[in-house]
C-alpha positions in Angstrom: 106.7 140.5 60.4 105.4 137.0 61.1 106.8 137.8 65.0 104.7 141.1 65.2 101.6 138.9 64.1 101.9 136.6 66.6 102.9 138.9 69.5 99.7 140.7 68.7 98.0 137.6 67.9 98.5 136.5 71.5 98.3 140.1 73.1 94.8 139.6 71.7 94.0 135.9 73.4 95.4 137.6 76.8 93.2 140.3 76.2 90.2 138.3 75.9 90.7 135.8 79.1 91.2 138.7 81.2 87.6 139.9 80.3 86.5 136.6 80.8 87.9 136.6 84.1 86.8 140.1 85.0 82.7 138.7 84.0 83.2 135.9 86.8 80.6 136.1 89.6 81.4 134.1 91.5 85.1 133.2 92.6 86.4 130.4 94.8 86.9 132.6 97.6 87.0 131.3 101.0 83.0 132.2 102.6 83.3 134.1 105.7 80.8 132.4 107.8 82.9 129.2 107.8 86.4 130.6 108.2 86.9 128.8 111.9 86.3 125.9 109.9 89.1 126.6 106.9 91.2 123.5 108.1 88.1 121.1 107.2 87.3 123.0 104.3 91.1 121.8 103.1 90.4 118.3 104.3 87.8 117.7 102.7 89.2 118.9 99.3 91.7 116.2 99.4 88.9 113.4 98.3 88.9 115.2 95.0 85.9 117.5 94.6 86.6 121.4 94.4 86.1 124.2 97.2 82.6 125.0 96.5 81.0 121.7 96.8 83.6 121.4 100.2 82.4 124.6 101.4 78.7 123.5 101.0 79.2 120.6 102.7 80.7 122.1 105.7 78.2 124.9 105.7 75.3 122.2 105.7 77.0 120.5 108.4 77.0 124.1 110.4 73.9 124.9 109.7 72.9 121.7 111.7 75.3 121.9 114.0 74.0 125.8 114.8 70.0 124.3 115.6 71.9 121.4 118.1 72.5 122.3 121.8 75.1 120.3 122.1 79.4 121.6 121.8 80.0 122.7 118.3 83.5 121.9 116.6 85.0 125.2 117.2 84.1 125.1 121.0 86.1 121.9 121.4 89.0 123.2 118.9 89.8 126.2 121.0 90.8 123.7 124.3 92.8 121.5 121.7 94.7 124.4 120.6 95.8 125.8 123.2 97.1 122.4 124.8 98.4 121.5 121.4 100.8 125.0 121.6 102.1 123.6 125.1 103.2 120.8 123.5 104.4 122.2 119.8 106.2 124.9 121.5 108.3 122.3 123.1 109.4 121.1 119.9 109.5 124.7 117.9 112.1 126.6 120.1 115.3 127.6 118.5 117.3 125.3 120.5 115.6 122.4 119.3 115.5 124.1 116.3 119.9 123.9 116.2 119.2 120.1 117.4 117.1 119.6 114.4 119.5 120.7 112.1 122.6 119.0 113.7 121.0 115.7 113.3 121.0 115.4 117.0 118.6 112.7 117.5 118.3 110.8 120.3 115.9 107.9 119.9 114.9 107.4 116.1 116.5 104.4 116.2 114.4 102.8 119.0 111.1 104.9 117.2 112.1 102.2 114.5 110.9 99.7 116.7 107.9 101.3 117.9 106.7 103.8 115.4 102.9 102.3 115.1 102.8 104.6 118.9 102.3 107.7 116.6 100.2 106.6 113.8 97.6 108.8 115.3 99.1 111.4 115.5 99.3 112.2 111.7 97.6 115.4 111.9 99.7 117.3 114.6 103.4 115.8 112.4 102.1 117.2 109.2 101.7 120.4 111.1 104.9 120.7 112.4 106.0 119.8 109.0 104.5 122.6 107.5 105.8 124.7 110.7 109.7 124.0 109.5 109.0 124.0 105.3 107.8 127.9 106.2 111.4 128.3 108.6 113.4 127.1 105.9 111.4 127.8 102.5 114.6 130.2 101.4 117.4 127.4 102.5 118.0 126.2 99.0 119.0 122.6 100.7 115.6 122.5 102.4 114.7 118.9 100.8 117.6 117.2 102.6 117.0 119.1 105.9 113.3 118.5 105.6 114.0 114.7 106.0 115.8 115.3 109.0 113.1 117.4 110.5 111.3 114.6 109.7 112.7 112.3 111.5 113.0 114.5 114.4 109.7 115.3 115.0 108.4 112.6 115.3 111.3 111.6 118.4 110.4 114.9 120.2 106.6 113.5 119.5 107.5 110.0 121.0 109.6 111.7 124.5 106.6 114.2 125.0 103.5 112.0 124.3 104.9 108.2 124.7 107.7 108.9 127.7 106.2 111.6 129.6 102.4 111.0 128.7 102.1 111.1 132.4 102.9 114.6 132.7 100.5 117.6 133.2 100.9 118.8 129.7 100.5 116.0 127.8 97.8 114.4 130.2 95.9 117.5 129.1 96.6 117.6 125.8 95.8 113.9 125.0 92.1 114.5 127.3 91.0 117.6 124.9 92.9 116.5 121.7 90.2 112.7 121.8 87.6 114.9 122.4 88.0 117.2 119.4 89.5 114.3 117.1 86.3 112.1 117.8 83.9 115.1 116.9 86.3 116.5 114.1 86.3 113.2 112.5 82.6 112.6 112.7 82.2 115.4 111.1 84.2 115.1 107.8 82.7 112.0 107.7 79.3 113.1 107.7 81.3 116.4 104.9 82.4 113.3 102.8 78.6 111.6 102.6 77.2 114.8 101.3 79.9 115.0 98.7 79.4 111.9 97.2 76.1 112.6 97.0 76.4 116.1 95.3 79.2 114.0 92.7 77.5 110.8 92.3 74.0 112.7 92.1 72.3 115.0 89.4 69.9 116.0 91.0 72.0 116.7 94.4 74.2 118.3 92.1 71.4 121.0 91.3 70.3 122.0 94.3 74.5 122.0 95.7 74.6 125.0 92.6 71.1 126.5 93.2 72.2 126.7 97.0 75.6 128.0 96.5 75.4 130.5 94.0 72.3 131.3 94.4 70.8 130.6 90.6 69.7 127.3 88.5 73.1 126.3 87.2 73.6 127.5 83.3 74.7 125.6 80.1 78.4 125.1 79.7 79.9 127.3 77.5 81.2 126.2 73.7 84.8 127.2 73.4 86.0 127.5 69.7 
């Protein structure tokens, strides 16, 4: 008996947060005018705030980049891109793929030596980490593997943009990738300011929610 009670006890609480749910506005769903911008929106989230205030702060940063004449982000990101695919394809193919997993590495142990070379390149490794974690998200030893990977991106890294940086390809991609790093970092910085404003700030805080949503922000809600 006591089971039933609780079971209905519960269907009840279910019942009631779904409604809740359902009376929400205003969702945390990605803002369309942005969306070339979805990569920053996720950088900046990282400091800690949520992905409204993150999204404001990139679309104030638009909205001033859109009255400027001079190259927006997403014009310089395009050029990186597109040299950056030259260069990851290199090290996505199958047959370095089957190196990968072999543990066929040729020069980690002199990267050892001389690692501080791609501290820069942070960005680009994560990428190609995430690139691998999606190839082998069913291998059930993916951890172990992952290490590897690891390891081997960054030696294909170090032959493609430290031993052959004189090459066509990676000439071009180190030319548009400081272009779009210097403006891309400029511009979380400036993301970041407006953040710690909006957090550290009441009153910033009021106009973030009375820009964003459109409405004075309400009371919080008593939960009994």
């Amino acid at each position: 008996m006591s089971n039933k009670k609780n079971k209905s006890s519960t269907d009840e609480e279910d019942d009631y947060l779904d409604k809740l749910f359902l009376e929400i506005k205003d969702l945390p769903f990605p803002k369309p005018e942005i969306s070339e911008y979805e990569n920053l929106v996720l950088e900046i989230m990282k400091s800690g705030c949520n992905r409204q205030i993150a999204e404001y702060a990139i679309i104030k940063y638009k909205e001033i980049e859109d009255s400027n004449e001079g190259k927006k982000l997403s014009e310089l990101q395009d050029p990186y891109n597109n040299s950056k695919k030259v260069i990851f394809d290199q090290i996505k193919n199958k047959e370095n793929i089957k190196d990968i997993l072999s543990s066929k590495i040729k020069n980690y142990n002199q990267l050892k030596t001389i690692k501080d070379e791609l501290n820069d390149y942070d960005y680009e490794i994560e990428e190609l980490l995430d690139f691998y974690r999606n190839e082998l998200k069913e291998d059930k030893d993916i951890n172990n593997k992952m290490k590897e990977i690891g390891k081997a991106i960054k030696d294909y890294l170090f032959e493609i943009l430290i031993e052959k940086k004189e090459s066509e390809e990676t000439k071009k991609f180190l030319d548009e990738r400081k272009v779009y790093m210097e403006k891309r970092e400029a511009v979380i910085e400036s993301a970041l300011r407006k953040v710690r404003k909006i957090v550290n700030d009441k009153n910033e805080y009021k106009t973030f929610y009375r820009e964003y949503f459109g409405e004075d922000e309400k009371e919080e809600m008593e939960f009994i």
